[in-house]
C-alpha atoms as an extended CHARMM CRD file, in Angstrom:
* protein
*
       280  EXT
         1         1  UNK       CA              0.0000000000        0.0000000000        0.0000000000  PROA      1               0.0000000000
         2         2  UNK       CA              2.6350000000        2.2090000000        0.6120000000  PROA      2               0.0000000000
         3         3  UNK       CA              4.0080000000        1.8460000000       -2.5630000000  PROA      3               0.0000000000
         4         4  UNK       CA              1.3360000000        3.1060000000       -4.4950000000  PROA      4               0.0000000000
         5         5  UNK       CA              0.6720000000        5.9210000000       -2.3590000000  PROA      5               0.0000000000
         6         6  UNK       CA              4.3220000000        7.0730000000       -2.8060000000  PROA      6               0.0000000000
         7         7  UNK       CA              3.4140000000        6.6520000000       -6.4890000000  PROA      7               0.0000000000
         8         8  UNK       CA              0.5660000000        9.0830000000       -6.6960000000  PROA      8               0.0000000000
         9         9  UNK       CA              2.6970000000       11.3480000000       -5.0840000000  PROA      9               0.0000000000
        10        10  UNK       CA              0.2940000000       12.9800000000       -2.7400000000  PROA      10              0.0000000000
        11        11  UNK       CA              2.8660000000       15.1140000000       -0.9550000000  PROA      11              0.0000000000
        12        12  UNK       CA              3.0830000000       17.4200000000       -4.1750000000  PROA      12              0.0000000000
        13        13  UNK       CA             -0.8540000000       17.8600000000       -4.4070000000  PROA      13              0.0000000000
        14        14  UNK       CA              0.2570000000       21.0520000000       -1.9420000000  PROA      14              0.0000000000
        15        15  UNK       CA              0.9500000000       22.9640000000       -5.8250000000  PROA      15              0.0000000000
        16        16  UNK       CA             -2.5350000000       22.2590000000       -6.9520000000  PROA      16              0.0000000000
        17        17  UNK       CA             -3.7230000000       24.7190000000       -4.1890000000  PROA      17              0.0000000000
        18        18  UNK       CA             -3.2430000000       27.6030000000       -6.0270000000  PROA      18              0.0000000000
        19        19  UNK       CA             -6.4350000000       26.7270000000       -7.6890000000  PROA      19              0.0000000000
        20        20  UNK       CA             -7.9320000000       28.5440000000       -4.7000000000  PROA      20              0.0000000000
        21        21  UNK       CA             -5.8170000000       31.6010000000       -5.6480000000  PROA      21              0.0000000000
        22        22  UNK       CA             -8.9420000000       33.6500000000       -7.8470000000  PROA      22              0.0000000000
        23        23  UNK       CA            -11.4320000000       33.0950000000       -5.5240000000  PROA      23              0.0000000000
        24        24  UNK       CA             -8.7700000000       33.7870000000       -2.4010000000  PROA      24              0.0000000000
        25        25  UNK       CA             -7.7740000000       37.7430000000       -4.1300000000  PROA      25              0.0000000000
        26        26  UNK       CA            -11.5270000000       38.1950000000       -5.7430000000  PROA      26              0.0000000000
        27        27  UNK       CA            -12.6620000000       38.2140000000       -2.2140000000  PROA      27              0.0000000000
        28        28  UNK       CA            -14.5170000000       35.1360000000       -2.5890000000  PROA      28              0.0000000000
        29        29  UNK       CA            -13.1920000000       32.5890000000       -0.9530000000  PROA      29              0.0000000000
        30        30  UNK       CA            -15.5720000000       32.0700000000        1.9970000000  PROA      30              0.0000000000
        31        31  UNK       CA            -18.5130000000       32.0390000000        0.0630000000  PROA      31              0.0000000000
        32        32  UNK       CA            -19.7980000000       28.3010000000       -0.0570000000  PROA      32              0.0000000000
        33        33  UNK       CA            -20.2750000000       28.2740000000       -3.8970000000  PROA      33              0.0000000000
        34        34  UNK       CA            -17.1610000000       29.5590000000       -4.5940000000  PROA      34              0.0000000000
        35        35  UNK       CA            -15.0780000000       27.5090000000       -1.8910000000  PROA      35              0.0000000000
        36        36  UNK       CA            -17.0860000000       24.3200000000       -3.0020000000  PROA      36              0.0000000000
        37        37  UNK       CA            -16.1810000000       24.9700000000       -6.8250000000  PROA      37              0.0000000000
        38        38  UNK       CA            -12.3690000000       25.7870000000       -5.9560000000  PROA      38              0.0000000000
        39        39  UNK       CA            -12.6690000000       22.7060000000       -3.7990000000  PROA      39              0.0000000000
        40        40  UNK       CA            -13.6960000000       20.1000000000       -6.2860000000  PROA      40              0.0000000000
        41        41  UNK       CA            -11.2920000000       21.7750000000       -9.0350000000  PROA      41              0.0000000000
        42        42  UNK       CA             -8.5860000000       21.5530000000       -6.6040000000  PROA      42              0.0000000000
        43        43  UNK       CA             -9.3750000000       17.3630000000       -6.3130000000  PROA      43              0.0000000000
        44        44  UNK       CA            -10.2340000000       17.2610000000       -9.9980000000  PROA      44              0.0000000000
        45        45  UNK       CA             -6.5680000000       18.4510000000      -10.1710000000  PROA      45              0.0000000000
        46        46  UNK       CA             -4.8190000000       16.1190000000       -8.0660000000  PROA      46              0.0000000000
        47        47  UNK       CA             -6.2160000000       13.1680000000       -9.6090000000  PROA      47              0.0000000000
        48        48  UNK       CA             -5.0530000000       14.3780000000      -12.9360000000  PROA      48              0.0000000000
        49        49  UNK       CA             -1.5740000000       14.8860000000      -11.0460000000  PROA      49              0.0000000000
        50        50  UNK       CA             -1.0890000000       11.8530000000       -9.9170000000  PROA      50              0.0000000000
        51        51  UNK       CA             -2.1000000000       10.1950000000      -13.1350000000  PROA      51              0.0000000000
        52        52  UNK       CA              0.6000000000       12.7890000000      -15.2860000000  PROA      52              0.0000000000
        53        53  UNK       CA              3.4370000000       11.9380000000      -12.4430000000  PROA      53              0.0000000000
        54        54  UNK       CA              2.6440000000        8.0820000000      -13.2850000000  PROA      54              0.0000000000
        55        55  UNK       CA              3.2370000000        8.3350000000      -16.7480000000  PROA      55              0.0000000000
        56        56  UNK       CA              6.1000000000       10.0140000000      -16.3580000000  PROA      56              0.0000000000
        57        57  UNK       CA              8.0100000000        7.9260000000      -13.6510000000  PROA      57              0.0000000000
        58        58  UNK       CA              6.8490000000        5.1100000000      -16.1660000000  PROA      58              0.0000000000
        59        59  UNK       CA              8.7300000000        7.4680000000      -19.0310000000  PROA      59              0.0000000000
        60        60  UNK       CA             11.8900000000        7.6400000000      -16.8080000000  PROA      60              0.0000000000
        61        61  UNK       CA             12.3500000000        4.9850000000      -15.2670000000  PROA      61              0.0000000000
        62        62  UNK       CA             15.7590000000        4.3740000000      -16.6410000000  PROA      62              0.0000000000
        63        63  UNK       CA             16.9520000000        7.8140000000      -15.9100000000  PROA      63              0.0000000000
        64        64  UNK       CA             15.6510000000        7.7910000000      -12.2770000000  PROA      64              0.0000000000
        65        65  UNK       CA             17.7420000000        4.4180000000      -11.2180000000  PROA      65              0.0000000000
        66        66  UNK       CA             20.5010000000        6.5370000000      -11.8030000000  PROA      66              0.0000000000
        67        67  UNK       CA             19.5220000000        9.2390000000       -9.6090000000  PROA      67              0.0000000000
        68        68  UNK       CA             20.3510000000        9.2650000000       -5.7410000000  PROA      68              0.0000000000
        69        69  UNK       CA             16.8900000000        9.9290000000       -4.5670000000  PROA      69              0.0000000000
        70        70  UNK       CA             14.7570000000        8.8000000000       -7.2330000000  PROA      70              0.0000000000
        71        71  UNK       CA             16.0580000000        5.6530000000       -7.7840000000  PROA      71              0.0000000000
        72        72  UNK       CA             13.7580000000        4.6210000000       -4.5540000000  PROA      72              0.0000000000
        73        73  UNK       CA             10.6540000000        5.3070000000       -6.2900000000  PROA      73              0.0000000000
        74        74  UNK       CA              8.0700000000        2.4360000000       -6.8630000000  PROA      74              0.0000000000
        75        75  UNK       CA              8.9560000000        1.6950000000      -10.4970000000  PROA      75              0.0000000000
        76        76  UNK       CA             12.5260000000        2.1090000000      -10.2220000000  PROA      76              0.0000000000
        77        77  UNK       CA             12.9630000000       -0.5400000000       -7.9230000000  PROA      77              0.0000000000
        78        78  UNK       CA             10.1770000000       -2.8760000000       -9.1190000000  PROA      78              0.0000000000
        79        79  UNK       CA              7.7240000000       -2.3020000000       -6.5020000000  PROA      79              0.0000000000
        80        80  UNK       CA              4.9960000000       -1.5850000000       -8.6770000000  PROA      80              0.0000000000
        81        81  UNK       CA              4.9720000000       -3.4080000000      -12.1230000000  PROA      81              0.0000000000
        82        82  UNK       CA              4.9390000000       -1.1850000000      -15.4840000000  PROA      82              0.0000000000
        83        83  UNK       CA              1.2690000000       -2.0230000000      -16.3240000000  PROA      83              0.0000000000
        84        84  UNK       CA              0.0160000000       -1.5460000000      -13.2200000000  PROA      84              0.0000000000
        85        85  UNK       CA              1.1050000000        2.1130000000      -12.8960000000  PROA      85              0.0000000000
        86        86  UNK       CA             -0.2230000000        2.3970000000      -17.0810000000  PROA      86              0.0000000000
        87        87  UNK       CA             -3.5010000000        1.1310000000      -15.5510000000  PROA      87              0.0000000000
        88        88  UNK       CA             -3.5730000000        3.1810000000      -12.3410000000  PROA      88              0.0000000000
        89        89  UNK       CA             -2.2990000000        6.4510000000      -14.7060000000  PROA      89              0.0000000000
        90        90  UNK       CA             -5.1520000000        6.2830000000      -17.1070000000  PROA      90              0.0000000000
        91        91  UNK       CA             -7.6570000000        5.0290000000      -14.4330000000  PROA      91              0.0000000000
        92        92  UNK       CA             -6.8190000000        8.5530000000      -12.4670000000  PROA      92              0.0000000000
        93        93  UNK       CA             -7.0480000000       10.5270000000      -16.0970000000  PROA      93              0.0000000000
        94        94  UNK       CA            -10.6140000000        9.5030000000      -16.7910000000  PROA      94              0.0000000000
        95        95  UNK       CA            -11.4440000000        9.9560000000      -13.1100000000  PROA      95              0.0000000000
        96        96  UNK       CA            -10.4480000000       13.6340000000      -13.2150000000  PROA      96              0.0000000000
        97        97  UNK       CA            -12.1260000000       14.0460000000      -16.7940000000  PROA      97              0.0000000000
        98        98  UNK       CA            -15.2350000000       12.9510000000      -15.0510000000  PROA      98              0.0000000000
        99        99  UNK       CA            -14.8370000000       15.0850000000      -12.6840000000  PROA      99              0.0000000000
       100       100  UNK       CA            -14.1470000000       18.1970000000      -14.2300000000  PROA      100             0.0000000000
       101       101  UNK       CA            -17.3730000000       17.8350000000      -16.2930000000  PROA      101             0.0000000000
       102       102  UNK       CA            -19.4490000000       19.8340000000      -13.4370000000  PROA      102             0.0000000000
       103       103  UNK       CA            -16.9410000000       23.2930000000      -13.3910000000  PROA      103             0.0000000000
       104       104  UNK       CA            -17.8020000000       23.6630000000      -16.9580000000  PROA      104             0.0000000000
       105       105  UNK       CA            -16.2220000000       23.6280000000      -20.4590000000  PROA      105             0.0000000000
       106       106  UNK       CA            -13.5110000000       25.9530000000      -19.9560000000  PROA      106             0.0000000000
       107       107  UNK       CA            -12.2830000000       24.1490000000      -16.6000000000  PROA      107             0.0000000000
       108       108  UNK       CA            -12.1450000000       20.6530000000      -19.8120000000  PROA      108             0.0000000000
       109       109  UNK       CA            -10.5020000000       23.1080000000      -21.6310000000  PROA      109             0.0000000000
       110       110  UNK       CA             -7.6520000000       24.2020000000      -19.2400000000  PROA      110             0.0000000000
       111       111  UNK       CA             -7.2960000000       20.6560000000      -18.1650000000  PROA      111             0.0000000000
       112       112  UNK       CA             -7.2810000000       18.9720000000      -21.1630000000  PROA      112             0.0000000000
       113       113  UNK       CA             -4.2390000000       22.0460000000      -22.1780000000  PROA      113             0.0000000000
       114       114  UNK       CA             -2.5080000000       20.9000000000      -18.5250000000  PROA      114             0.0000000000
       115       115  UNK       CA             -2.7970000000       17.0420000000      -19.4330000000  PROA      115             0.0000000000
       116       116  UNK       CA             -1.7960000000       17.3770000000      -22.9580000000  PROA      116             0.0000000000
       117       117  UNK       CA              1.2010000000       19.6410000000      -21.9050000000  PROA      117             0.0000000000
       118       118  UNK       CA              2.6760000000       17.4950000000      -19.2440000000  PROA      118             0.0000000000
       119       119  UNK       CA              2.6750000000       14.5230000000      -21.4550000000  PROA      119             0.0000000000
       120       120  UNK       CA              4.4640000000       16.4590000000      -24.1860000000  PROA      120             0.0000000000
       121       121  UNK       CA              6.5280000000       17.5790000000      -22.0810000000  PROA      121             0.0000000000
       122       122  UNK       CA              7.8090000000       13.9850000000      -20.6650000000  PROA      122             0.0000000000
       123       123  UNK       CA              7.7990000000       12.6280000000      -24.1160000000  PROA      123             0.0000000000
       124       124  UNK       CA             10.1700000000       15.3260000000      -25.6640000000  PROA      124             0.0000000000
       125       125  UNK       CA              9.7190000000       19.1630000000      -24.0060000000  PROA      125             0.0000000000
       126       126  UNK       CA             11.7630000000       18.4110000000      -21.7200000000  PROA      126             0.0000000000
       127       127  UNK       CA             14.7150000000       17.4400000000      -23.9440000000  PROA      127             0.0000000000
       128       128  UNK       CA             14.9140000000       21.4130000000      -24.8210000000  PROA      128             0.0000000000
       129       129  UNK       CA             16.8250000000       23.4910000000      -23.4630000000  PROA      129             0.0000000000
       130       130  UNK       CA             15.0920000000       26.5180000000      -21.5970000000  PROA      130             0.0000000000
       131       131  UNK       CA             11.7120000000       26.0120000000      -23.2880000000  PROA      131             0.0000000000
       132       132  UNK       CA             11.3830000000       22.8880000000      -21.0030000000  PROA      132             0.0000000000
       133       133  UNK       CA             11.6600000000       25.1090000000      -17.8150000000  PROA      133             0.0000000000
       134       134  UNK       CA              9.1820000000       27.0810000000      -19.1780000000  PROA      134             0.0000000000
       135       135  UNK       CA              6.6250000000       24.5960000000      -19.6270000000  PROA      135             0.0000000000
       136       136  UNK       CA              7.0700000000       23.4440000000      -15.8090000000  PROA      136             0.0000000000
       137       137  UNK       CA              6.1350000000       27.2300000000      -15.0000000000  PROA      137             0.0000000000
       138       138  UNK       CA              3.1690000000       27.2090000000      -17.7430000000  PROA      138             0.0000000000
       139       139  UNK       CA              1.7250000000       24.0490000000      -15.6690000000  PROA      139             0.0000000000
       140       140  UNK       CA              1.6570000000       26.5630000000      -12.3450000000  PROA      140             0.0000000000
       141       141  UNK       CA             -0.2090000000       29.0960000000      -14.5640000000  PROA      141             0.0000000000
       142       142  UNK       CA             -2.9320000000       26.7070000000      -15.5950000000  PROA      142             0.0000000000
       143       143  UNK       CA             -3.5020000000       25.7900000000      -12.1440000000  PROA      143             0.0000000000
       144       144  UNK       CA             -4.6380000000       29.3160000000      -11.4480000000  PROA      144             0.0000000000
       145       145  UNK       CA             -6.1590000000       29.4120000000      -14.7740000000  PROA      145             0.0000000000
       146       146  UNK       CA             -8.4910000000       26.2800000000      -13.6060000000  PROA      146             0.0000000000
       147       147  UNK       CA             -9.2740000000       27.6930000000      -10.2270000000  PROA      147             0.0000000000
       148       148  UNK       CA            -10.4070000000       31.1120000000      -12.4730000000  PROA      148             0.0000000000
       149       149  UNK       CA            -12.6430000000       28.7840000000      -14.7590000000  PROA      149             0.0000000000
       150       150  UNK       CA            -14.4370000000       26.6100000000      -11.9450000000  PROA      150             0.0000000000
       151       151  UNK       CA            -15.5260000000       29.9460000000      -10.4870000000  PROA      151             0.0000000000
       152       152  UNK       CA            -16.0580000000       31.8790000000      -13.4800000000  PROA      152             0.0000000000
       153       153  UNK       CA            -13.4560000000       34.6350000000      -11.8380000000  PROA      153             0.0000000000
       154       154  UNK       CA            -11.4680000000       36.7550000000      -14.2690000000  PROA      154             0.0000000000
       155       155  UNK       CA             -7.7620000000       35.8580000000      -13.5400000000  PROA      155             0.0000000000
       156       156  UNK       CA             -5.8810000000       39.6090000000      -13.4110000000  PROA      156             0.0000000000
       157       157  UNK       CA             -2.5020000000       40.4260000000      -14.5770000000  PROA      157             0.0000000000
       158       158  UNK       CA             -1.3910000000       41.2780000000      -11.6780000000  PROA      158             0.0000000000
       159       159  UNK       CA             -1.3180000000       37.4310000000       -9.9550000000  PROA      159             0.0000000000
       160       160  UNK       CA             -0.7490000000       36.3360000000      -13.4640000000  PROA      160             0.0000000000
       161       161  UNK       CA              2.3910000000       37.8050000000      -13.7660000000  PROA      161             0.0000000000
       162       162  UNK       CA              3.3010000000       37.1150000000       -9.5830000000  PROA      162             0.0000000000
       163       163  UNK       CA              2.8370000000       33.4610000000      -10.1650000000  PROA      163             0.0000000000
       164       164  UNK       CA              4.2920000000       32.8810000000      -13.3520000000  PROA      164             0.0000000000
       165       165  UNK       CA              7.6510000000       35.0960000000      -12.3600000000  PROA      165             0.0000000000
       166       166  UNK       CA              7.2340000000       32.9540000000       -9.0270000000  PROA      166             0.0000000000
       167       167  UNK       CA              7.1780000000       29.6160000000      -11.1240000000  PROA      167             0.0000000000
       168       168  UNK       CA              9.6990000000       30.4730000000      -12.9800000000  PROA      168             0.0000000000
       169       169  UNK       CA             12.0650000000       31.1060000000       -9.7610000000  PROA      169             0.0000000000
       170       170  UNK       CA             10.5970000000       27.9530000000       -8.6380000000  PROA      170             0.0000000000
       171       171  UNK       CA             11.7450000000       25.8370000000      -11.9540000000  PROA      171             0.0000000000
       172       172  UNK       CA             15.4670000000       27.7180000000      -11.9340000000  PROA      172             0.0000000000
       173       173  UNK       CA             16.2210000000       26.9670000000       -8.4150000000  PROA      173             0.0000000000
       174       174  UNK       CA             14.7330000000       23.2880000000       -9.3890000000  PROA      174             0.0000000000
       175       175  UNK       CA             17.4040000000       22.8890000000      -12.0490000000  PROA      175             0.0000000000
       176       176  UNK       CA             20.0960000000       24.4830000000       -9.7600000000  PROA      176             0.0000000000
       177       177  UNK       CA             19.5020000000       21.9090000000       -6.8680000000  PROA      177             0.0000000000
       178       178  UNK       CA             19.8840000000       18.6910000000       -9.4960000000  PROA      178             0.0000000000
       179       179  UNK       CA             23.0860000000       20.0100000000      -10.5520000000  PROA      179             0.0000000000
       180       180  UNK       CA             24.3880000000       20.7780000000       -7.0420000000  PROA      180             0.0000000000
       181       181  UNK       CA             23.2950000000       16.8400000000       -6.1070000000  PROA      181             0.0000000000
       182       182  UNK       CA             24.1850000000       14.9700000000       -8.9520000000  PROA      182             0.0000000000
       183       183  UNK       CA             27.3830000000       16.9080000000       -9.9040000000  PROA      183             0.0000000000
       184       184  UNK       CA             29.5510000000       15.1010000000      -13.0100000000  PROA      184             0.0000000000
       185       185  UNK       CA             26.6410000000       12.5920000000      -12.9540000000  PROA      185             0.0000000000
       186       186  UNK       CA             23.6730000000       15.2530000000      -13.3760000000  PROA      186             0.0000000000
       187       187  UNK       CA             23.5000000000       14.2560000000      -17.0770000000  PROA      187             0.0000000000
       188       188  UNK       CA             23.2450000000       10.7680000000      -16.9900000000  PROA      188             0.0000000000
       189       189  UNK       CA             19.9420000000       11.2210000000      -15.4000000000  PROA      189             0.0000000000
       190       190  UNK       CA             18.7220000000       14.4130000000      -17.3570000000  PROA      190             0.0000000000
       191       191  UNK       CA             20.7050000000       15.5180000000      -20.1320000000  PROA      191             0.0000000000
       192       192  UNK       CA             19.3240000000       18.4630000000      -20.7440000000  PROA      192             0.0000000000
       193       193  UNK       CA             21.4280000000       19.2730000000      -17.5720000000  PROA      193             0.0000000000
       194       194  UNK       CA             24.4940000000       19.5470000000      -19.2640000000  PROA      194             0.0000000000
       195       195  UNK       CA             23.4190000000       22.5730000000      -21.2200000000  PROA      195             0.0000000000
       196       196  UNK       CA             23.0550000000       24.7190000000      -18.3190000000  PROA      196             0.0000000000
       197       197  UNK       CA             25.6100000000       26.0740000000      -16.4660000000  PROA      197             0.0000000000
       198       198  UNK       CA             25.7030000000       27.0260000000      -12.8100000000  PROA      198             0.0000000000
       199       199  UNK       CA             26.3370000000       30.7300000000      -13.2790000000  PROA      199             0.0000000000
       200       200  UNK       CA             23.3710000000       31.2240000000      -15.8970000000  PROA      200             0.0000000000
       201       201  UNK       CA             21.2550000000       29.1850000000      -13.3460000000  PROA      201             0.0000000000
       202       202  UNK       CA             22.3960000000       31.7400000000      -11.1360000000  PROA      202             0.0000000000
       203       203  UNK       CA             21.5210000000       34.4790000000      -12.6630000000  PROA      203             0.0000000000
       204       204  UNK       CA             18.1230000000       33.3280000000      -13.6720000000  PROA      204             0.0000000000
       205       205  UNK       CA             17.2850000000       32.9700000000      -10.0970000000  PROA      205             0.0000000000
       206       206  UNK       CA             18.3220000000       36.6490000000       -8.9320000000  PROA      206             0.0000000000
       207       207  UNK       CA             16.3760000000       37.6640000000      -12.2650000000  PROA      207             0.0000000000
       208       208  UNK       CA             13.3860000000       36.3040000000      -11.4250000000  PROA      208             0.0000000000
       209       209  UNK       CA             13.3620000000       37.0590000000       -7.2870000000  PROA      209             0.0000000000
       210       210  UNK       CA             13.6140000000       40.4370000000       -8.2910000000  PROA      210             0.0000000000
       211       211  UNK       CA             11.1570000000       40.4170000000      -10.7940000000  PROA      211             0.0000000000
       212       212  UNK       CA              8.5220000000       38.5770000000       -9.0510000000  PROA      212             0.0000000000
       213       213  UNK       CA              9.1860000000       40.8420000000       -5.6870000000  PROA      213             0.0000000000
       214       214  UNK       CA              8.9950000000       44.2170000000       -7.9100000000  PROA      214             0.0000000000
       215       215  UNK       CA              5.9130000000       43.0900000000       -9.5950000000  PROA      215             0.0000000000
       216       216  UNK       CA              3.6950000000       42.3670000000       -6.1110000000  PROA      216             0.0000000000
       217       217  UNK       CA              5.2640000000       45.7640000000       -4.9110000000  PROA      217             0.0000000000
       218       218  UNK       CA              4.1830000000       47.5050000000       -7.3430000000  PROA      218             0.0000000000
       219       219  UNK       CA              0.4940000000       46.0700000000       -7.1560000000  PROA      219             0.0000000000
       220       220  UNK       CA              0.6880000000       46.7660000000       -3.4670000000  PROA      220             0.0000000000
       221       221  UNK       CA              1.4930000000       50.5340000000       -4.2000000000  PROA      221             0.0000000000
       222       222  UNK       CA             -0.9950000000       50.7530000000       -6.8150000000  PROA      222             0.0000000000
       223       223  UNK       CA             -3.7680000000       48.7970000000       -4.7880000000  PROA      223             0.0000000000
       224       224  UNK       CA             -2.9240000000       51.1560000000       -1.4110000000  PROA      224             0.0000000000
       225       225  UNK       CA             -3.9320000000       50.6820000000        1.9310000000  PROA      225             0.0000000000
       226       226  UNK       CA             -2.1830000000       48.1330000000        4.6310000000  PROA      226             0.0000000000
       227       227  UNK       CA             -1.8630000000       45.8600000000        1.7630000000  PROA      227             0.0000000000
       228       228  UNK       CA              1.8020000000       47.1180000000        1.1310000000  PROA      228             0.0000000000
       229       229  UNK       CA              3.0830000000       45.7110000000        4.0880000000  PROA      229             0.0000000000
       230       230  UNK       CA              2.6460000000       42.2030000000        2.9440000000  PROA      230             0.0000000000
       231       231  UNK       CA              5.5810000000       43.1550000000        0.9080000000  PROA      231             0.0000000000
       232       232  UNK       CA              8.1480000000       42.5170000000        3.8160000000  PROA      232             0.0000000000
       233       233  UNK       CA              7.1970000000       39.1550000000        4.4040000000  PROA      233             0.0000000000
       234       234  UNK       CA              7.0990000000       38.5010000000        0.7100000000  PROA      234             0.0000000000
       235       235  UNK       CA             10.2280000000       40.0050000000        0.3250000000  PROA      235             0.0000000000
       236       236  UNK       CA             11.9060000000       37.6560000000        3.0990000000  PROA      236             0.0000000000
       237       237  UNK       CA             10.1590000000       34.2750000000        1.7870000000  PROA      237             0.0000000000
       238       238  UNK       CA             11.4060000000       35.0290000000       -1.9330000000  PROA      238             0.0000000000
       239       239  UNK       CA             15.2810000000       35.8970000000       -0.5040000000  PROA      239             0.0000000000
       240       240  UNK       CA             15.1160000000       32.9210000000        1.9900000000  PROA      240             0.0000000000
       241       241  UNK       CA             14.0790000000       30.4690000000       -0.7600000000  PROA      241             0.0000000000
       242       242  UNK       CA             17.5220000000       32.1380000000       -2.7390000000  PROA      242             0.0000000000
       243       243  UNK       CA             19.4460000000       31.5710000000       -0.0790000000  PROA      243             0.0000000000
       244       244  UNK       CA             18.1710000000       27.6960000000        0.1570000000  PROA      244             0.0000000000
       245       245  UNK       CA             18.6810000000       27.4240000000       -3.3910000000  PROA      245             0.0000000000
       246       246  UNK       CA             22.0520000000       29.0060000000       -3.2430000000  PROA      246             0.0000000000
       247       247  UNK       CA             23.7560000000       27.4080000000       -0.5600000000  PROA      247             0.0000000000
       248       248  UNK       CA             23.0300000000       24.0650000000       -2.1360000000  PROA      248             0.0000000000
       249       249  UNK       CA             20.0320000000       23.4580000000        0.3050000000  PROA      249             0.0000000000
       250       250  UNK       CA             17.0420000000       23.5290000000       -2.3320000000  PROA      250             0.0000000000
       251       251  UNK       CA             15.4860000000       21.2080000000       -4.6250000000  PROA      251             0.0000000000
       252       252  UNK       CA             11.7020000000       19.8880000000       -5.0440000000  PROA      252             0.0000000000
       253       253  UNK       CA              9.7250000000       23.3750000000       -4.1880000000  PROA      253             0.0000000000
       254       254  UNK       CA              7.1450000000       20.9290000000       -1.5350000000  PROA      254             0.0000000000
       255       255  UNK       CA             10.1500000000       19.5760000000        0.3760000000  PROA      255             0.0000000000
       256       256  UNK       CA             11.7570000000       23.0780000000        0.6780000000  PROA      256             0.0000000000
       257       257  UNK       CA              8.4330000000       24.5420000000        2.3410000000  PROA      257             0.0000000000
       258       258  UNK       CA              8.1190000000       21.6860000000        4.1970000000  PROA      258             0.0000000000
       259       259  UNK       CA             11.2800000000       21.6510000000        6.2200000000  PROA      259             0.0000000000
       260       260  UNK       CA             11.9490000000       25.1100000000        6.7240000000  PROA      260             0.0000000000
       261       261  UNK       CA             10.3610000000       27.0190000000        9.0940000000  PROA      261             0.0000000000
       262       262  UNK       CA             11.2430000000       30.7280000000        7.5700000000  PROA      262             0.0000000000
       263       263  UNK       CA              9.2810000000       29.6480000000        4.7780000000  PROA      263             0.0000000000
       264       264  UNK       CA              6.1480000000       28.7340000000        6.8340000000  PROA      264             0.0000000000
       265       265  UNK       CA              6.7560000000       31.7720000000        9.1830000000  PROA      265             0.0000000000
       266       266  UNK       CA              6.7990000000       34.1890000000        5.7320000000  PROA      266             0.0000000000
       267       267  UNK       CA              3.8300000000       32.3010000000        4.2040000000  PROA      267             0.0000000000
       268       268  UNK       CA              1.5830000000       32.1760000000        7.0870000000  PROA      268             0.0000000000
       269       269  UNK       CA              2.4860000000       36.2510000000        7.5180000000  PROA      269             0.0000000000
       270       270  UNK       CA              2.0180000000       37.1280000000        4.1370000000  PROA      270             0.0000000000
       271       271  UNK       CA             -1.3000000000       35.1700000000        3.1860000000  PROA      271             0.0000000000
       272       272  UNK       CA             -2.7310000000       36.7150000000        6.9470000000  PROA      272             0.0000000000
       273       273  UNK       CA             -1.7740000000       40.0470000000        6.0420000000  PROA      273             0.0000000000
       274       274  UNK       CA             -3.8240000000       39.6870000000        2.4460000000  PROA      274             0.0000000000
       275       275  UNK       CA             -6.8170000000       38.1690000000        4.0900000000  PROA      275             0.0000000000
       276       276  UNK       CA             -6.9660000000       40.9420000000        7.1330000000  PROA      276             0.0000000000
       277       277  UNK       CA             -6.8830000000       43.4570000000        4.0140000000  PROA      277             0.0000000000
       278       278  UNK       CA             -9.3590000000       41.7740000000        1.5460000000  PROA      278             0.0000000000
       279       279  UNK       CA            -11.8390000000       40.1580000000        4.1650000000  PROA      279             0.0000000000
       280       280  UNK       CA            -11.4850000000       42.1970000000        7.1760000000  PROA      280             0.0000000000
């Protein structure tokens, strides 16, 4: 049993709450129609997940029994067979088709997109350089995108851009973590690893803190009122999650929140401060 819950993957079903994200900023989210809609788009979402992650551990599977961590993963080490996962993948996929078939056509539209992206992406997207962190990014955005369909909420720029400048930050320090831990090897399990260098990686990271940061500071300014003062704790969750990244201490996004408490401190400020300004 264990094994197939590690295969589903349940501890990164944390990223598909940002579904909630419209109705959260719109004001909305305590109203029971629009909590019950983010809600089932937010499940609707982690079934198709954990069906995407299947097919792709079944994609890698070589790859990942060279990998330090991921060589422990159900189908790297045999635990589940090959057509079981295939089963389990596509069982998930039609689950979260059925699903979706309440929120409306546009949620099936920005699903089918997020399905049909992720598989394209394990198949060969991720085999190019840059475009493929771009496309991990793009699958934050249509999480957002969902939650703005189920509800029938207009998704603005503003968290747009924020989350997309955040995902990419989020896919750079990603990248910068597998080279740290894999080292000469980091190619044998993803090649695409060998066309990025540590100081562009670098780079990319302090370009996109500061871009994401500027971009929620100037919304704060335009928006007025106590809202600016989220800024500080934003400001010391984006430089803290540098730092991790930096110092060699970063990696999958979920684990990284998990295990440091900064993070949570910075989160829990930063989300209160929002809600006290929007709902209070």
């Amino acid at each position: 049993m264990k094994s197939w819950l590690r295969l589903l993957r349940i501890s990164q079903w944390g990223k598909n709450g940002l579904v909630f994200a419209p109705a959260f900023f719109a004001g909305k989210l305590l109203e029971k129609h629009f909590f019950l809609l983010s809600l089932w788009s937010f499940l609707t979402f982690c079934l198709c997940a954990s069906g995407l992650y299947i097919i792709n551990d079944i994609l890698d599977i070589h790859a990942d029994r060279h990998h330090p961590e991921k060589k422990h993963r159900p189908l790297a080490t045999g635990e589940v067979s090959l057509l079981q996962a295939a089963i389990l993948a596509i069982t998930l996929l039609i689950m979260a088709f059925i699903l979706s078939y309440p929120l409306g056509k546009n949620f099936l539209i920005v699903l089918s997109i997020y399905i049909l992206l992720n598989i394209s992406y394990s198949i060969f997207l991720k085999h190019i350089s840059l475009l493929e962190i771009f496309m991990v990014a793009f699958g934050y955005l249509l999480r957002i995108l969902g939650g703005g369909a189920a509800t029938n909420i207009i998704v603005s720029s503003w968290l747009f851009m924020s989350v997309f400048l955040l995902a990419l930050l989020i896919s750079f320090g990603k990248r910068r973590a597998e080279i740290a831990l894999l080292g000469n090897k980091a190619k044998l399990h993803r090649s695409i690893l060998a066309d990025y260098s540590v100081e562009f990686l670098n780079l990319c990271l302090v370009i996109t803190a500061a871009s994401s940061l500027i971009m929620y500071a100037i919304y704060t300014v335009e928006k007025g009122n106590h809202l600016i003062y989220t800024v500080i704790p934003a400001a010391y969750g984006i430089l803290r999650y540098l730092k991790l990244v930096l110092t060699g201490k970063g990696g999958d996004p979920i684990e990284v929140f998990a295990r440091d408490y900064h993070l949570w401190i910075a989160t829990i400020l930063f989300l209160s401060g929002i809600a006290f300004e929007i709902y209070l």
